[in-house]
N, C-alpha and C positions, 0 to 999 in steps of 0.2 A: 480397489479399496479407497472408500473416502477419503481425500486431506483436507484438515482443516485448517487455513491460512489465517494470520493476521498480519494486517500491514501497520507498523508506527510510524507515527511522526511527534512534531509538538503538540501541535492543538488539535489537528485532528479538522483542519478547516479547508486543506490545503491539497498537499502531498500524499498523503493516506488516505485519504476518500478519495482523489483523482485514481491512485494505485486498485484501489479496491474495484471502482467502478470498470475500468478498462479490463484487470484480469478478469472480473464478471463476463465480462464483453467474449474476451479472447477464450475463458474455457469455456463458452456456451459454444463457441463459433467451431472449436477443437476436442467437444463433448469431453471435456477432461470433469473427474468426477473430487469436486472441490469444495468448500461451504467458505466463504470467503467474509470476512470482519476488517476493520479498520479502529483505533482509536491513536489518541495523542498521550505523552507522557506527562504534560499540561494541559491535557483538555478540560475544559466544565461540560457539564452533561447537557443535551438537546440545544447545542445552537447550532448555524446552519452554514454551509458549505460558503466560502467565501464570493463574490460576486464572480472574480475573475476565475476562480478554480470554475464554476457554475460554465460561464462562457466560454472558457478552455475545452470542455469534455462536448460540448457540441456537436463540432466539425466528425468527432466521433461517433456520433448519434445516441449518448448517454444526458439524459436528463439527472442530473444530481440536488433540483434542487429540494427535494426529499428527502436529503442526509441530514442527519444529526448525530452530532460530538458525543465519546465517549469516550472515560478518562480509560486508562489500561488500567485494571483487575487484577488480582490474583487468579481470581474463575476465569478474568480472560483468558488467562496465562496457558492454566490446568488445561482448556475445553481444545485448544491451539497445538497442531503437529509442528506446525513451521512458523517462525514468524520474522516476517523481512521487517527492517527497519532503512528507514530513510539516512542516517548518518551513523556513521560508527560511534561518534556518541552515545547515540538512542541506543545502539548495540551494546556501549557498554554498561549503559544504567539497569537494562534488563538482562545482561547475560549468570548475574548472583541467581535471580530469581526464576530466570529457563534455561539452566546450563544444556547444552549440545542442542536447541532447537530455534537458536537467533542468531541470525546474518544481515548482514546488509545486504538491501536489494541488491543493488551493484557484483555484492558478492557472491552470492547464491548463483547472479546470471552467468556471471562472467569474471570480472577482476579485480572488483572492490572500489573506492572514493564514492565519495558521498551522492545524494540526490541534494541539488541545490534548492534551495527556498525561495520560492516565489513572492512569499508574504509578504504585503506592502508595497508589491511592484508593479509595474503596467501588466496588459493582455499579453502584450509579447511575453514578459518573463512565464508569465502563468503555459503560453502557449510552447514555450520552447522546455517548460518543466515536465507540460506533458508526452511530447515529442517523446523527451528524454524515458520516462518512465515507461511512456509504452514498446520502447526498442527494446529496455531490462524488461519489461514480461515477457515480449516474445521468447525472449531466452529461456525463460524460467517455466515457462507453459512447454517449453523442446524437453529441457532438463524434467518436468513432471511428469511428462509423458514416456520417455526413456524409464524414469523411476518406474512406471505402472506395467511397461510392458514386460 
């Protein structure tokens, strides 16, 4: 059975498009059967994946710079089985409006504290963000796959 994921963050330039882009990566790699989104609780609509998030997702083999911002919806909300957020804040400005299907990545994967933010910072912080995010997918692509079988 389909799941339908979204990842939050702020803007939506950063940490939620790197997340989005890599689970892409990891359930096509682990044919997990998922339709995967991304928006910010601050985003503006159609601006473009930050430079260093852009060069972060590389070494990857993810071209991002084809993303564009999108605010979080209510229809987001509705269309979305799960949806991780980058900081338990973000978790709790959305948890009124999708009570039982918002965690934080961290949480979902494993044990919870935040995904830190890169924004404004050099290649390393962007690169050690992604690091960071793509160890909570692997968990969370174990945990989705456990969920299906």
């Amino acid at each position: 059975m389909s799941k339908n994921i979204l990842f939050v963050c702020t803007g939506n330039t950063c940490r939620s498009a790197m997340a989005a882009a890599l689970m892409d990566k990891i359930a096509a790699e682990q044919d997990l059967d998922v339709r995967i989104e991304s928006a910010g609780l601050f985003a503006a609509e159609g601006e473009k994946a930050s430079d260093n998030a852009i060069k972060a997702m590389i070494p990857y083999g993810i071209d991002l710079t084809n993303h564009l911002t999108q605010p979080v919806t209510e229809d987001l909300i509705k269309q979305c089985d799960l949806i991780l957020t980058m900081t338990a804040a973000h978790k709790a400005v959305l948890e009124p409006i999708a009570k039982g299907k918002v965690y934080t990545l961290s949480e979902y994967a494993r044990d919870g504290g935040d995904v830190s933010d890169p924004y404004g910072g050099g290649l390393e912080e962007y690169n050690e963000c992604a690091r960071e995010i793509y160890s909570l997918l692997t968990d969370v692509a174990e945990r989705l796959a456990e969920e299906n079988d």
